[in-house]
Structure formats: structure tokens, C-alpha cells
N, CA and C atoms of all chains as a GROMACS GRO file, in nm:
protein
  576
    1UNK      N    1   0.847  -1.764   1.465
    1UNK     CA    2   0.736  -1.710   1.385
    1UNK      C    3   0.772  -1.711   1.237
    2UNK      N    4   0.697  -1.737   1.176
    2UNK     CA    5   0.716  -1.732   0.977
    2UNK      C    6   0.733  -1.567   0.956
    3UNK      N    7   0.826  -1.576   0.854
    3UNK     CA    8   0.830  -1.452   0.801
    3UNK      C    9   0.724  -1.364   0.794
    4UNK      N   10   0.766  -1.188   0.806
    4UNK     CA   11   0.681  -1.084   0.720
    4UNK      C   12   0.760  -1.003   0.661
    5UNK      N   13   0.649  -1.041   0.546
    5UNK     CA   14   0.708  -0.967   0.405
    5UNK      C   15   0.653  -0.849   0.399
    6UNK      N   16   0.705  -0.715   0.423
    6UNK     CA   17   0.683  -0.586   0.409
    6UNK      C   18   0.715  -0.521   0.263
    7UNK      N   19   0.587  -0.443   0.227
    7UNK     CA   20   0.564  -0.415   0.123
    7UNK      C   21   0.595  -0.252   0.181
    8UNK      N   22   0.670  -0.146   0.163
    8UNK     CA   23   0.674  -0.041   0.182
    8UNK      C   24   0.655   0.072   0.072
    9UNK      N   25   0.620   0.127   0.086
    9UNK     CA   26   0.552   0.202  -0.055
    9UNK      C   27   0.512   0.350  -0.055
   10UNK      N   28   0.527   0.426  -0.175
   10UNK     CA   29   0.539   0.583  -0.128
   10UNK      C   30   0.365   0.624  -0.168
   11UNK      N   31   0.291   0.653  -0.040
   11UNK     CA   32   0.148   0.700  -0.015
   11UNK      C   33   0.099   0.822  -0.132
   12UNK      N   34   0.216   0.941  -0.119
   12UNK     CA   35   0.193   1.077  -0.214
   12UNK      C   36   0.201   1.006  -0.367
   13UNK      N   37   0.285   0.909  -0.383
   13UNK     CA   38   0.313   0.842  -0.524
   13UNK      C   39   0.174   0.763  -0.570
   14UNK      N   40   0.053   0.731  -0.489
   14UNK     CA   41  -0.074   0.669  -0.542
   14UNK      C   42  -0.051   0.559  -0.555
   15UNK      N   43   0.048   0.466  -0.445
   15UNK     CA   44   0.141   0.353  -0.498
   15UNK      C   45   0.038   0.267  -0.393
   16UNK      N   46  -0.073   0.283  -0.350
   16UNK     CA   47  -0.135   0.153  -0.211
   16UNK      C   48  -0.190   0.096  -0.304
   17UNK      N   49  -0.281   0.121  -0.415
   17UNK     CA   50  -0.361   0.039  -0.483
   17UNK      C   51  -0.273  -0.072  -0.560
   18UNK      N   52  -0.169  -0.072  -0.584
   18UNK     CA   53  -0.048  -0.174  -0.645
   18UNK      C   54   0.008  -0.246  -0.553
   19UNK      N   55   0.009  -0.208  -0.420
   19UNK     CA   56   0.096  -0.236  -0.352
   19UNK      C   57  -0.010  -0.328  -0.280
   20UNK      N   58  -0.174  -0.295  -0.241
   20UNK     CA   59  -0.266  -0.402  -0.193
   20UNK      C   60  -0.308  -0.517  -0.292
   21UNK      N   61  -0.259  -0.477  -0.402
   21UNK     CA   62  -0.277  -0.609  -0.510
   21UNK      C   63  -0.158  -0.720  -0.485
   22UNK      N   64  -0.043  -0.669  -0.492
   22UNK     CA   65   0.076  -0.772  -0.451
   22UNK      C   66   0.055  -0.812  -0.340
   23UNK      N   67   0.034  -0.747  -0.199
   23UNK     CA   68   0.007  -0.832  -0.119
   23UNK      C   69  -0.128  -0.951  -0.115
   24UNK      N   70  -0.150  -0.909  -0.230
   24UNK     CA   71  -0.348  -1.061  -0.230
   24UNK      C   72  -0.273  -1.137  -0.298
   25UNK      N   73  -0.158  -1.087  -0.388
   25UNK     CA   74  -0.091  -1.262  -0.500
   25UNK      C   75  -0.046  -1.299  -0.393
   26UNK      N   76   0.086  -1.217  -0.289
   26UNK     CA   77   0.142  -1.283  -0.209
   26UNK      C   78   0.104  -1.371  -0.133
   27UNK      N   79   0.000  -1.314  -0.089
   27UNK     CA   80  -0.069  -1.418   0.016
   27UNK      C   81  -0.193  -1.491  -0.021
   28UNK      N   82  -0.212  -1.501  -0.159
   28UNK     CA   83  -0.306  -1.629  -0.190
   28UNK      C   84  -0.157  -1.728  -0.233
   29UNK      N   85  -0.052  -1.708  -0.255
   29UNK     CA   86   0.085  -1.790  -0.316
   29UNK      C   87   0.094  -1.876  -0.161
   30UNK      N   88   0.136  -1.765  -0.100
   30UNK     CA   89   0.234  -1.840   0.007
   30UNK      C   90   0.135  -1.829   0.179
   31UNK      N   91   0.045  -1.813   0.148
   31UNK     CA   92  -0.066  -1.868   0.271
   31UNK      C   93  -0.020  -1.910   0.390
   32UNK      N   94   0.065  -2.017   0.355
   32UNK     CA   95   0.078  -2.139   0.493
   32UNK      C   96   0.229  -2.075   0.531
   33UNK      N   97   0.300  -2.019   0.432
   33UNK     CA   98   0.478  -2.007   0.461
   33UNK      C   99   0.499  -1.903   0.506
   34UNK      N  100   0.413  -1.744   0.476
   34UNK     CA  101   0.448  -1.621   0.575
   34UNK      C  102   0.325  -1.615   0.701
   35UNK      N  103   0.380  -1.546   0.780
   35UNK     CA  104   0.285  -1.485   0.905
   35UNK      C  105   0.190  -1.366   0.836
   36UNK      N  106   0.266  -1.292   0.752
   36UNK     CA  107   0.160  -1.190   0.742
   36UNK      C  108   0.217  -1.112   0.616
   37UNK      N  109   0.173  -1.007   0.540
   37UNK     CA  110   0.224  -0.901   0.493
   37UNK      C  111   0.178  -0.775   0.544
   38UNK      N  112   0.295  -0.692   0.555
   38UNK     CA  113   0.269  -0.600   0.602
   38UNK      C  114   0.254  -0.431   0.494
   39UNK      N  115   0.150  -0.374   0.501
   39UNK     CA  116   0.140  -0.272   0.420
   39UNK      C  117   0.172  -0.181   0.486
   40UNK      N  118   0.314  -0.080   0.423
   40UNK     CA  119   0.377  -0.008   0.519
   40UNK      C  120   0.421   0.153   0.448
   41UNK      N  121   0.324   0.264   0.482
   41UNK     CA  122   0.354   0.359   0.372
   41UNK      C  123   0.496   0.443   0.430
   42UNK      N  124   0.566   0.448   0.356
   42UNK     CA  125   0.677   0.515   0.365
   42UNK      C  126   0.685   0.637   0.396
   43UNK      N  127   0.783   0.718   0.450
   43UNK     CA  128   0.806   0.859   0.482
   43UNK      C  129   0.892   0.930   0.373
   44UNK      N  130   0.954   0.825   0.316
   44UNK     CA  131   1.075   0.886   0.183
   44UNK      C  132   0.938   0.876   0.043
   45UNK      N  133   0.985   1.025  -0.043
   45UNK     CA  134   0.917   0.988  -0.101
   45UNK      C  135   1.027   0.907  -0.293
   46UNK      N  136   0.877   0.862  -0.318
   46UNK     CA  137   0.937   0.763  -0.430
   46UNK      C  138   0.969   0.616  -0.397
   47UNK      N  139   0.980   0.622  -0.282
   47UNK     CA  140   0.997   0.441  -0.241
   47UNK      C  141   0.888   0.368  -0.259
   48UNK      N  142   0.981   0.267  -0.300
   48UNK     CA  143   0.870   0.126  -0.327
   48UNK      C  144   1.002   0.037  -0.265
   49UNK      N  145   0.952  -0.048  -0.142
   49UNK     CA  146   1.084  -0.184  -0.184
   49UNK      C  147   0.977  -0.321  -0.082
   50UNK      N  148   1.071  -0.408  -0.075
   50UNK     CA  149   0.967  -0.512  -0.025
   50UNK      C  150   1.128  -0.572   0.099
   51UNK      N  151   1.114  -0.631   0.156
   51UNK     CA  152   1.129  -0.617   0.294
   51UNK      C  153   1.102  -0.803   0.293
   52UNK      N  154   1.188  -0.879   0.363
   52UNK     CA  155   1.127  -1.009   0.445
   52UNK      C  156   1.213  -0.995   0.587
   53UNK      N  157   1.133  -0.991   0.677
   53UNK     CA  158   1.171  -0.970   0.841
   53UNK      C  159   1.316  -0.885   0.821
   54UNK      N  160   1.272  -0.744   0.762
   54UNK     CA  161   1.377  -0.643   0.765
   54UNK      C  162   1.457  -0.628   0.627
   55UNK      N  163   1.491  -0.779   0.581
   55UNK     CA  164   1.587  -0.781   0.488
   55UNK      C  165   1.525  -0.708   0.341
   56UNK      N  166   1.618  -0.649   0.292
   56UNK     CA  167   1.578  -0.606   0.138
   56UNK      C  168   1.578  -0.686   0.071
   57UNK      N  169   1.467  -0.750  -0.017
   57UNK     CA  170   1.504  -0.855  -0.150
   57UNK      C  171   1.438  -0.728  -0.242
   58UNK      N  172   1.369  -0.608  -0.254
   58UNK     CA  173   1.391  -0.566  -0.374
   58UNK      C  174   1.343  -0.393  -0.406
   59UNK      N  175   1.430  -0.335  -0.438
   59UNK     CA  176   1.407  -0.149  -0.451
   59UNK      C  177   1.391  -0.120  -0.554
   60UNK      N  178   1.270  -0.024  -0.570
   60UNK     CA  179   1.281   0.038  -0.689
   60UNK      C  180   1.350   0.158  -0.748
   61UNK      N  181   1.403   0.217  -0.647
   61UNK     CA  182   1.532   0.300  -0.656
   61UNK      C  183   1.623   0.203  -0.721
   62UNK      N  184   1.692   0.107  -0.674
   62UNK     CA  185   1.777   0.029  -0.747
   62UNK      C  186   1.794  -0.023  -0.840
   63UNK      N  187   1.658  -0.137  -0.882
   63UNK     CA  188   1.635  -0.190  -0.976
   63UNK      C  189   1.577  -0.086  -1.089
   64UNK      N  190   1.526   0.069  -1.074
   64UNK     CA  191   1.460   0.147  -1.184
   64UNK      C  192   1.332   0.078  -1.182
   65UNK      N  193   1.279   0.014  -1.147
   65UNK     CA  194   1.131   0.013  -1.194
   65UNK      C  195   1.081  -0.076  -1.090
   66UNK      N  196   0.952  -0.125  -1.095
   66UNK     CA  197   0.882  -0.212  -1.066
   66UNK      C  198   0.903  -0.328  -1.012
   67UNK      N  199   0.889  -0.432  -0.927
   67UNK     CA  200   0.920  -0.556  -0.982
   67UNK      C  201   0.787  -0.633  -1.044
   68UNK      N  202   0.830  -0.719  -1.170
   68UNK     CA  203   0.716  -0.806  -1.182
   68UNK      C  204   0.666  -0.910  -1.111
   69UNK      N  205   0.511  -0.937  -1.112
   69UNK     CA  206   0.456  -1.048  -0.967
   69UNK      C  207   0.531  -1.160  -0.978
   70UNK      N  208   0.557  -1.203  -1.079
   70UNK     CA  209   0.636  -1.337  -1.086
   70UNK      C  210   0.770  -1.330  -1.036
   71UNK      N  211   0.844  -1.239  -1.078
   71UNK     CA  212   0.992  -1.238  -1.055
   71UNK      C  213   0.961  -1.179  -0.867
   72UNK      N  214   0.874  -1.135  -0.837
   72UNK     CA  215   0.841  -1.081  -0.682
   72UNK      C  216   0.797  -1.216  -0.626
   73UNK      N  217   0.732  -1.270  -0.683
   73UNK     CA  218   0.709  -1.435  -0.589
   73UNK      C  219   0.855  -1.472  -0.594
   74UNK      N  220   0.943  -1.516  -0.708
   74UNK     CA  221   0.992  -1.593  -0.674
   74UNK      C  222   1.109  -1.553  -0.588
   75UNK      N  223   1.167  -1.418  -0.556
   75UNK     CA  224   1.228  -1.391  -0.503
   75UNK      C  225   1.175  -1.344  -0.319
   76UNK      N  226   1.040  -1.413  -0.288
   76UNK     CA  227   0.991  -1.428  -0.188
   76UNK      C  228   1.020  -1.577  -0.176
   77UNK      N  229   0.979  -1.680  -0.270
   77UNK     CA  230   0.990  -1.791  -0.280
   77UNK      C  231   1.122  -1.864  -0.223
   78UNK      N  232   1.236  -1.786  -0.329
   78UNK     CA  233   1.370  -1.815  -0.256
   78UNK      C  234   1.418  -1.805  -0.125
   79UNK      N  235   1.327  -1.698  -0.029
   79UNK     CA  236   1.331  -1.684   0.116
   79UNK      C  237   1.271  -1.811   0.212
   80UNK      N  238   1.112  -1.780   0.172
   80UNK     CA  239   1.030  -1.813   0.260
   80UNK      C  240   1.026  -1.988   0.253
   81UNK      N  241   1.062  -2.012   0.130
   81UNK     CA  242   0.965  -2.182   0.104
   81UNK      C  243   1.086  -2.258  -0.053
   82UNK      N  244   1.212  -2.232  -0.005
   82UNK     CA  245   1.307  -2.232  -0.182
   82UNK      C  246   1.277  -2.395  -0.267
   83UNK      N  247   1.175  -2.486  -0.189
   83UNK     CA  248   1.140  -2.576  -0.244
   83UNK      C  249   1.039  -2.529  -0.303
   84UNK      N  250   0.967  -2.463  -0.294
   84UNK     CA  251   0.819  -2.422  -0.346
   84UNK      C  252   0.838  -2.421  -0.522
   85UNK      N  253   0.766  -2.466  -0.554
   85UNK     CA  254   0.715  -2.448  -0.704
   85UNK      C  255   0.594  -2.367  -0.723
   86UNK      N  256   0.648  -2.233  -0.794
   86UNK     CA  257   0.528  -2.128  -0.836
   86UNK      C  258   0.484  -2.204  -1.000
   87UNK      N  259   0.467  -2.296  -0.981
   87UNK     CA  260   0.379  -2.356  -1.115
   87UNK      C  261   0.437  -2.311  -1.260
   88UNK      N  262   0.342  -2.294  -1.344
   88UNK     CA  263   0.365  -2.273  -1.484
   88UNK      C  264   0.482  -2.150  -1.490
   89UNK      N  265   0.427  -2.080  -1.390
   89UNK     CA  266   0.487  -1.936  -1.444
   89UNK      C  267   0.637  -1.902  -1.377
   90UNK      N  268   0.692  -2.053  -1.326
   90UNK     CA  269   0.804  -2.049  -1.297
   90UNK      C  270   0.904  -2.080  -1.360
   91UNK      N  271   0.866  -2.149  -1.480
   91UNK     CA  272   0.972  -2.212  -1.579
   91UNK      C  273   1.018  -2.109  -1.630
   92UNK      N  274   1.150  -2.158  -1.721
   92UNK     CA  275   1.239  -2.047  -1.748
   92UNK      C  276   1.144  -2.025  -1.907
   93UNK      N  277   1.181  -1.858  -1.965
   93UNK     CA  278   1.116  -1.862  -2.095
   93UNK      C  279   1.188  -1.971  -2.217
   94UNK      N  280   1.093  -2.035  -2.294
   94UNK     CA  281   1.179  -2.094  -2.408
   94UNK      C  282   1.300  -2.033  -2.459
   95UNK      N  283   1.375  -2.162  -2.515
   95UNK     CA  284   1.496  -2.082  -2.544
   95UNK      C  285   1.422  -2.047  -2.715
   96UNK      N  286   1.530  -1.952  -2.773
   96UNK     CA  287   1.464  -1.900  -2.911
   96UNK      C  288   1.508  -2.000  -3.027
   97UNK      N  289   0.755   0.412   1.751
   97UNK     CA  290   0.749   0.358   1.604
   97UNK      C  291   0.546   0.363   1.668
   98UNK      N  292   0.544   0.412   1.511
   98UNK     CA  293   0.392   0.453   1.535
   98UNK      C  294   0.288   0.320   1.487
   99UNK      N  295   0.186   0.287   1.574
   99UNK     CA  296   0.135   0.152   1.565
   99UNK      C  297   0.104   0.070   1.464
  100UNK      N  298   0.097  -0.090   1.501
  100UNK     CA  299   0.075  -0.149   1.370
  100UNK      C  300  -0.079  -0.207   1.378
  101UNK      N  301  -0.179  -0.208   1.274
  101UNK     CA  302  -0.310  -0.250   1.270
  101UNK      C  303  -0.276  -0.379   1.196
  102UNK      N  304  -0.340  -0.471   1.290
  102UNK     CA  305  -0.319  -0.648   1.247
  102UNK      C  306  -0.466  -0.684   1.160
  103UNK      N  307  -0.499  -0.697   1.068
  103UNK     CA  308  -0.638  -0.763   1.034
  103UNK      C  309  -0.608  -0.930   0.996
  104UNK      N  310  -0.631  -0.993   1.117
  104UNK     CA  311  -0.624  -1.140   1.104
  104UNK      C  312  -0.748  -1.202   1.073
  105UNK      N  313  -0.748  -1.301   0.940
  105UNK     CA  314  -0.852  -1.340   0.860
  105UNK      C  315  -0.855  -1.486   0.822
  106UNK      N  316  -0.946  -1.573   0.840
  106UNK     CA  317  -0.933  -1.682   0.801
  106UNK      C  318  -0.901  -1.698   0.660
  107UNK      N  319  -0.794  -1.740   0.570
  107UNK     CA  320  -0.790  -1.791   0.436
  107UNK      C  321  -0.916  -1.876   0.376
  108UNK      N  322  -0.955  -1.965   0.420
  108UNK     CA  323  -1.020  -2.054   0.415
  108UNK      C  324  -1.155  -2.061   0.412
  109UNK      N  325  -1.199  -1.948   0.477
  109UNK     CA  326  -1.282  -1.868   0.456
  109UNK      C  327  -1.333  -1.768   0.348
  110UNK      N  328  -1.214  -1.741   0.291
  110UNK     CA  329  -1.217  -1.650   0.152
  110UNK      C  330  -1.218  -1.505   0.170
  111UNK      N  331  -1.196  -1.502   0.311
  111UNK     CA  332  -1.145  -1.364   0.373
  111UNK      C  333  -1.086  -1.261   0.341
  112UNK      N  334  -0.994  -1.293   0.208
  112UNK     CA  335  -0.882  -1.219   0.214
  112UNK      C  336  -0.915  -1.047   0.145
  113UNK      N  337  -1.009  -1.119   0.057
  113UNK     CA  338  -1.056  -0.959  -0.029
  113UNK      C  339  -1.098  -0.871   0.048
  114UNK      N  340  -1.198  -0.908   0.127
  114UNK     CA  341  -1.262  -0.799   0.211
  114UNK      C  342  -1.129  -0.750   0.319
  115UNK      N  343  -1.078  -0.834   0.329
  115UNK     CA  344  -0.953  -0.769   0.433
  115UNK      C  345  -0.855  -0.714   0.390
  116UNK      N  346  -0.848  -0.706   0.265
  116UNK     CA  347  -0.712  -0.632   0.133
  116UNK      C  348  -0.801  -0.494   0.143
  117UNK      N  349  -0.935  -0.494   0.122
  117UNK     CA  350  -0.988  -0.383   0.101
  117UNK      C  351  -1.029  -0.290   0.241
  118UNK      N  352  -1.036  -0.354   0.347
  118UNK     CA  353  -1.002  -0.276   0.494
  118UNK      C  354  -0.929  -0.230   0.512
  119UNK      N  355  -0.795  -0.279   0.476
  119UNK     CA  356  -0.629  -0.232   0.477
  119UNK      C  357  -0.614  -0.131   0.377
  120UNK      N  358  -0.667  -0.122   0.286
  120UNK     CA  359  -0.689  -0.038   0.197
  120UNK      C  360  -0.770   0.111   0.243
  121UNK      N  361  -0.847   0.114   0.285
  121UNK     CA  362  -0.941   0.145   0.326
  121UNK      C  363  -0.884   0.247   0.489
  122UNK      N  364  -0.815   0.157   0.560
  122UNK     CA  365  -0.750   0.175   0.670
  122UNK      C  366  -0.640   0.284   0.649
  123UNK      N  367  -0.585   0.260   0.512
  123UNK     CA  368  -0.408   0.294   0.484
  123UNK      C  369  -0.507   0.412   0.406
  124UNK      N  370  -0.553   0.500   0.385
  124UNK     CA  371  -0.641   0.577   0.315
  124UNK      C  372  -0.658   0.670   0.428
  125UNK      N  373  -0.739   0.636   0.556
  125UNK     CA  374  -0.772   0.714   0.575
  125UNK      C  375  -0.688   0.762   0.731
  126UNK      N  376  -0.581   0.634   0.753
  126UNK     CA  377  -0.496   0.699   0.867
  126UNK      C  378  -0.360   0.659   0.829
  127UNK      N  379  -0.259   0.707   0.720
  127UNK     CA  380  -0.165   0.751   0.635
  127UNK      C  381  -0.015   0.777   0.752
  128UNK      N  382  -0.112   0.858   0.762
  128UNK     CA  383   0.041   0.964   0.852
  128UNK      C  384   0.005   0.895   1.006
  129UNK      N  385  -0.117   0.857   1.070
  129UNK     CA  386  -0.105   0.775   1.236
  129UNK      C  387  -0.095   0.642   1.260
  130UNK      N  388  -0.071   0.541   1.122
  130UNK     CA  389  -0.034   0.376   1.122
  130UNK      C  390   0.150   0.386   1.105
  131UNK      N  391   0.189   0.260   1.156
  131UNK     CA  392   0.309   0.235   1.070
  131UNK      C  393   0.257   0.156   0.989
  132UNK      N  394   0.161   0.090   0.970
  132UNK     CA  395   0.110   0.001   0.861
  132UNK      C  396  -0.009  -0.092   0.836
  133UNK      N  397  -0.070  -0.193   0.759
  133UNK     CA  398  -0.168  -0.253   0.835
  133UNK      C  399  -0.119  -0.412   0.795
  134UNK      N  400  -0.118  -0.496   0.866
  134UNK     CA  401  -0.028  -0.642   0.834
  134UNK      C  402  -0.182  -0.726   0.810
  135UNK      N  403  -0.134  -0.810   0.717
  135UNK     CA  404  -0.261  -0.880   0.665
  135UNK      C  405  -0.184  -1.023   0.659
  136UNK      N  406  -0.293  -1.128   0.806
  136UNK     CA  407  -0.232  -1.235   0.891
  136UNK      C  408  -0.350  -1.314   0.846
  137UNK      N  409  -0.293  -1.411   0.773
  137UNK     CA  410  -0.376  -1.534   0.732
  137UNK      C  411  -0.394  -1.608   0.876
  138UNK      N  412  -0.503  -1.670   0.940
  138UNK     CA  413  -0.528  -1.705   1.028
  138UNK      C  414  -0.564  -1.860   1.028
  139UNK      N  415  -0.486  -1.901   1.165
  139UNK     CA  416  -0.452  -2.025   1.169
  139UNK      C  417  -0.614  -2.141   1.211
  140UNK      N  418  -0.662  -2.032   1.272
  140UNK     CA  419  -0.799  -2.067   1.322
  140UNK      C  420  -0.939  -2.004   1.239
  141UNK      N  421  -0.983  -2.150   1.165
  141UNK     CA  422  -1.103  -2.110   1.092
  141UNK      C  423  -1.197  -2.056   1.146
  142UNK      N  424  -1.254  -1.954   1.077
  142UNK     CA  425  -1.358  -1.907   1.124
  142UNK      C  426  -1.293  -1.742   1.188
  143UNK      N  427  -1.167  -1.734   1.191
  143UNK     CA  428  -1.130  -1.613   1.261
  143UNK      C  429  -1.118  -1.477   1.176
  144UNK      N  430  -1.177  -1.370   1.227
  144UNK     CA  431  -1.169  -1.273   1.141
  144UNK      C  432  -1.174  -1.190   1.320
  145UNK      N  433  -1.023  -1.117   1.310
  145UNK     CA  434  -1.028  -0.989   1.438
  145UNK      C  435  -0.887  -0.904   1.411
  146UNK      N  436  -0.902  -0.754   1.488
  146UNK     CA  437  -0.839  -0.660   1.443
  146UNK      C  438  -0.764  -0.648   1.525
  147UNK      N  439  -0.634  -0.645   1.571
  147UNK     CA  440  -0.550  -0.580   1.704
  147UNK      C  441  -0.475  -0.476   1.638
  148UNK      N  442  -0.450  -0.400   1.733
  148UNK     CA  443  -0.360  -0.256   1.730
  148UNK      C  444  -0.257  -0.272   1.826
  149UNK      N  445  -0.149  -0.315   1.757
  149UNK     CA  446  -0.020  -0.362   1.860
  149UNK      C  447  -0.032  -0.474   1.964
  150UNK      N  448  -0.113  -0.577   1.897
  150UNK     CA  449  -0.107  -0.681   1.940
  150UNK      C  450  -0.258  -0.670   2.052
  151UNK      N  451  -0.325  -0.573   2.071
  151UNK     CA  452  -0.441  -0.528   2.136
  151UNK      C  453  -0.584  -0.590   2.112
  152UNK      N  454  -0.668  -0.672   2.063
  152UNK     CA  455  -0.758  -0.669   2.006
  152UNK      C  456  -0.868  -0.604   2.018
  153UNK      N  457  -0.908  -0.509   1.906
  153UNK     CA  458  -1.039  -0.427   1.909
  153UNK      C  459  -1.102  -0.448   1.861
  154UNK      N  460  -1.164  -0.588   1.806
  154UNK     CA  461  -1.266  -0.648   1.705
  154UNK      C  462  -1.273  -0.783   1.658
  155UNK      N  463  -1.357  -0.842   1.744
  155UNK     CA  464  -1.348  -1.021   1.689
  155UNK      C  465  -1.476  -0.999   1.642
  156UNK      N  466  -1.449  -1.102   1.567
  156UNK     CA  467  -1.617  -1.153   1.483
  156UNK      C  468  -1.713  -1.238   1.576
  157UNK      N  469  -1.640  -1.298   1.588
  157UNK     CA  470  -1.689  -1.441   1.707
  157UNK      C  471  -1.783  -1.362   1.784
  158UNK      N  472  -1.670  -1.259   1.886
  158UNK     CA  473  -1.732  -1.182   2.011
  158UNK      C  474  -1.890  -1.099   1.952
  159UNK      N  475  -1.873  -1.056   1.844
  159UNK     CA  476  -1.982  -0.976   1.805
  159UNK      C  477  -2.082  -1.019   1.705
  160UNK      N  478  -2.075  -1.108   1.658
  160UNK     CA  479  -2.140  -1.200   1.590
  160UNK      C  480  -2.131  -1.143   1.443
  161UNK      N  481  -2.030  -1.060   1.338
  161UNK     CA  482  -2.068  -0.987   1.268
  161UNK      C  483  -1.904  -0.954   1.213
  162UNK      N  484  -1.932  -0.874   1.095
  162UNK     CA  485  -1.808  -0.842   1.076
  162UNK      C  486  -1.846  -0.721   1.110
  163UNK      N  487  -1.741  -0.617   1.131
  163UNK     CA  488  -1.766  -0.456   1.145
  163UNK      C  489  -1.789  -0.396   0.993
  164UNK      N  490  -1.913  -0.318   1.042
  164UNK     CA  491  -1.877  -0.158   0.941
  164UNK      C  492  -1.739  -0.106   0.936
  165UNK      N  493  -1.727  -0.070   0.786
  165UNK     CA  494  -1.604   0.012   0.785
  165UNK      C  495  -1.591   0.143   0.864
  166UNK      N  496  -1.711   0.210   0.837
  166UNK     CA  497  -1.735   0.303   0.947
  166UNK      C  498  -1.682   0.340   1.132
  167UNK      N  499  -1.728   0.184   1.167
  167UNK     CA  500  -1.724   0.164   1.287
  167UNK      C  501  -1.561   0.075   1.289
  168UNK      N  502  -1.481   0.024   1.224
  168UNK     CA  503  -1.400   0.007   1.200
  168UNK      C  504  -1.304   0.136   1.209
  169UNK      N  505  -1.317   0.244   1.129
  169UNK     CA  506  -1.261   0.341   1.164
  169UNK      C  507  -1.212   0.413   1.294
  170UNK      N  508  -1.345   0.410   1.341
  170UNK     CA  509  -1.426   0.510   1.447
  170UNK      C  510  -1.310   0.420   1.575
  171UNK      N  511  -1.358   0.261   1.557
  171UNK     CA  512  -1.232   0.197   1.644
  171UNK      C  513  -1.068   0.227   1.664
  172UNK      N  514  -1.033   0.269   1.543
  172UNK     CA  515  -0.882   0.246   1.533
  172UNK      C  516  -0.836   0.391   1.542
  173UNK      N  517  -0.956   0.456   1.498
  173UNK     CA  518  -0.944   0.616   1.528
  173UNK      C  519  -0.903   0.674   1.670
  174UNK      N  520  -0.997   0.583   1.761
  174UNK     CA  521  -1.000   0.619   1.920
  174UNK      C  522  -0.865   0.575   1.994
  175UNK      N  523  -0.815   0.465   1.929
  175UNK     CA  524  -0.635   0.407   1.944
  175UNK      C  525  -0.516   0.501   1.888
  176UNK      N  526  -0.516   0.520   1.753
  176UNK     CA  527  -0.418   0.570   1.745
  176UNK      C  528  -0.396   0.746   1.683
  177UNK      N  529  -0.525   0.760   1.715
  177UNK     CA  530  -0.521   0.940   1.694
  177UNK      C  531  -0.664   1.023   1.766
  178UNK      N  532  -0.704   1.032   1.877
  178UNK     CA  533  -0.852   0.994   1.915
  178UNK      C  534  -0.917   1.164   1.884
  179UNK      N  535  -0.775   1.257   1.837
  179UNK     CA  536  -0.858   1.377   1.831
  179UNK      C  537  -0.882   1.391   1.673
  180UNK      N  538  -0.839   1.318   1.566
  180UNK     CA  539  -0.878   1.284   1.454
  180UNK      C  540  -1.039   1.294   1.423
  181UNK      N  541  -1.086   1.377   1.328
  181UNK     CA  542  -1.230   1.346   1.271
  181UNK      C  543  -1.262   1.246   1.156
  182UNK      N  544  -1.340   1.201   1.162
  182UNK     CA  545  -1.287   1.080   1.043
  182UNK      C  546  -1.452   1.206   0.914
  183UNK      N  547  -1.454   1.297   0.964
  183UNK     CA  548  -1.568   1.344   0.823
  183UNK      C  549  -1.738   1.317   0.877
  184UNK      N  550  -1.762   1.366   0.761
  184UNK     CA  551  -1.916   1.342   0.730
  184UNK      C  552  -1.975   1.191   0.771
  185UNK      N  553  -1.894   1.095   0.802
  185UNK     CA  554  -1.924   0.969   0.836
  185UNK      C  555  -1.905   0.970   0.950
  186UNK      N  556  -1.834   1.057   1.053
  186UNK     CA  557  -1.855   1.036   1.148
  186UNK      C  558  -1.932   1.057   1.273
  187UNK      N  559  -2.000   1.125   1.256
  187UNK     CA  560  -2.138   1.218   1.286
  187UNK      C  561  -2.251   1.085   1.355
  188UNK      N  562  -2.309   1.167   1.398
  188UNK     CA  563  -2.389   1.041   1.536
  188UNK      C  564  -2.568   1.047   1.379
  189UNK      N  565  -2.579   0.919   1.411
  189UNK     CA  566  -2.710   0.947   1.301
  189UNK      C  567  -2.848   1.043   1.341
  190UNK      N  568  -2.848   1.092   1.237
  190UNK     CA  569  -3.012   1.216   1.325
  190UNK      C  570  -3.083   1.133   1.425
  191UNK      N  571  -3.125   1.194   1.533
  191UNK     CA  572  -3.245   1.178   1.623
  191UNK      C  573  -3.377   1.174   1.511
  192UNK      N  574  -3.470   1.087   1.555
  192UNK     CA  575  -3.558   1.022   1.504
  192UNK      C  576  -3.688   1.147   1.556
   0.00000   0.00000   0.00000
């Protein structure tokens, strides 16, 4: 079966409405390469992390914040599909 | 491990919003009786149906229709919490 990418997320924190937006990039991105995402409200509170078939690729306990959609694709990307090209918004920023 | 609500949706179809916003919708109003709601791009066009642990309680096909959110509820209500009130919406409509 193709991966699921679990989005786990703290319910008391008002965190579903962010957390049902990442899963619509996720899965208008990677359509054909996961089985599903899963929206999964947490029992701890303050959690946010994302999950592929169990594994952690990313906490916000850990990292302090957020992740951004891009840097969250591509570190789905690197799992699910590491040939995949997320387009424009994958190149590295100019150098200065 | 407390159940999972599947909303499997054709992509291709353009499915996905209305089914971000069920899951939404879903994760709102049964919090504490889901472990989550998984949102399954579907391999078969035309498919839009709901299982509860792999159960199905709602094809489109079978009913010619998508469900009310209402009656959507009222379904997943009777699975995974059946003494749950879902409110003022759940009430039988006045006698005529």
C-alpha cells in the first residue's frame, strides 16, 4: 500500500483549520504517490507533527514552530516520490 | 485504538474540497470518539464513499447522491458513539 502521511495536531490549540489546509496541498501535490492523509487530533496538548506510515519527518516541539508548505512537501517528497520535482518552488533561493 | 473515518473521493472529480471540508466538519464535531478522518484519493472515478474501519456507510453510487452533512453525522454518530446527541440538528423534522 502507498504511504499515509499523518498530520497529528492539538484540537484545544484551534490547530484543524491549518492542519485541513496542508492536507489539500498535500494531496493536490502528491495524489498518485500517498494512499491517504490522515487527520489525527492528538491527546498531548501543543502537538503538531506529521507522521509517514508512523515515522516522524517533522515536530513542532522540536523544530519551535511550524513547518512551511514547501519545506513540508519536500520533506514528504523525500519519502514518498525523491524523484519528484515540486516545480518552481523547489529551487534553492538565489544566492545573494 | 478508537476508529478511523475513511472519506474516499475521486481526485478527478474535484472532490477533494468538499471532502477536506467533511473531515473538517467530522473532526469538529466527534473530537474525542475518532482517531481521525483519512482523506483517500480514489483510484476509481466517479467514487465518493465513507467507511468506518474499513466498514462502508455511504457510497454515492449506491444512493445516487452525496450525503447531507447532517445525515453524514447522524451515520458516523450511530458507529462510533450512538448515545451522542449531535444538537438542534438532530431532531426528527416537525410533523406536517
Amino acid at each position: 500500500m502507498k504511504p499515509i502521511v499523518t498530520l497529528e495536531y492539538c484540537p484545544k490549540c484551534g490547530w484543524l483549520m491549518r492542519s485541513a489546509w496542508m492536507a489539500q496541498e498535500i494531496l493536490t501535490t502528491f495524489t498518485e504517490d500517498v494512499h491517504g492523509v490522515l487527520l489525527h487530533p492528538s491527546e498531548i496538548s501543543g502537538r503538531f507533527s506529521v507522521q509517514i506510515d508512523g515515522k516522524k519527518i517533522f515536530d513542532r516541539k522540536e523544530a519551535g514552530r511550524f513547518p512551511e508548505i514547501k519545506e513540508l512537501k519536500q520533506l514528504i517528497r523525500d519519502v514518498v516520490n525523491p524523484e519528484k520535482s515540486l516545480g518552481h518552488s523547489d529551487k534553492l533561493p538565489p544566492t545573494p
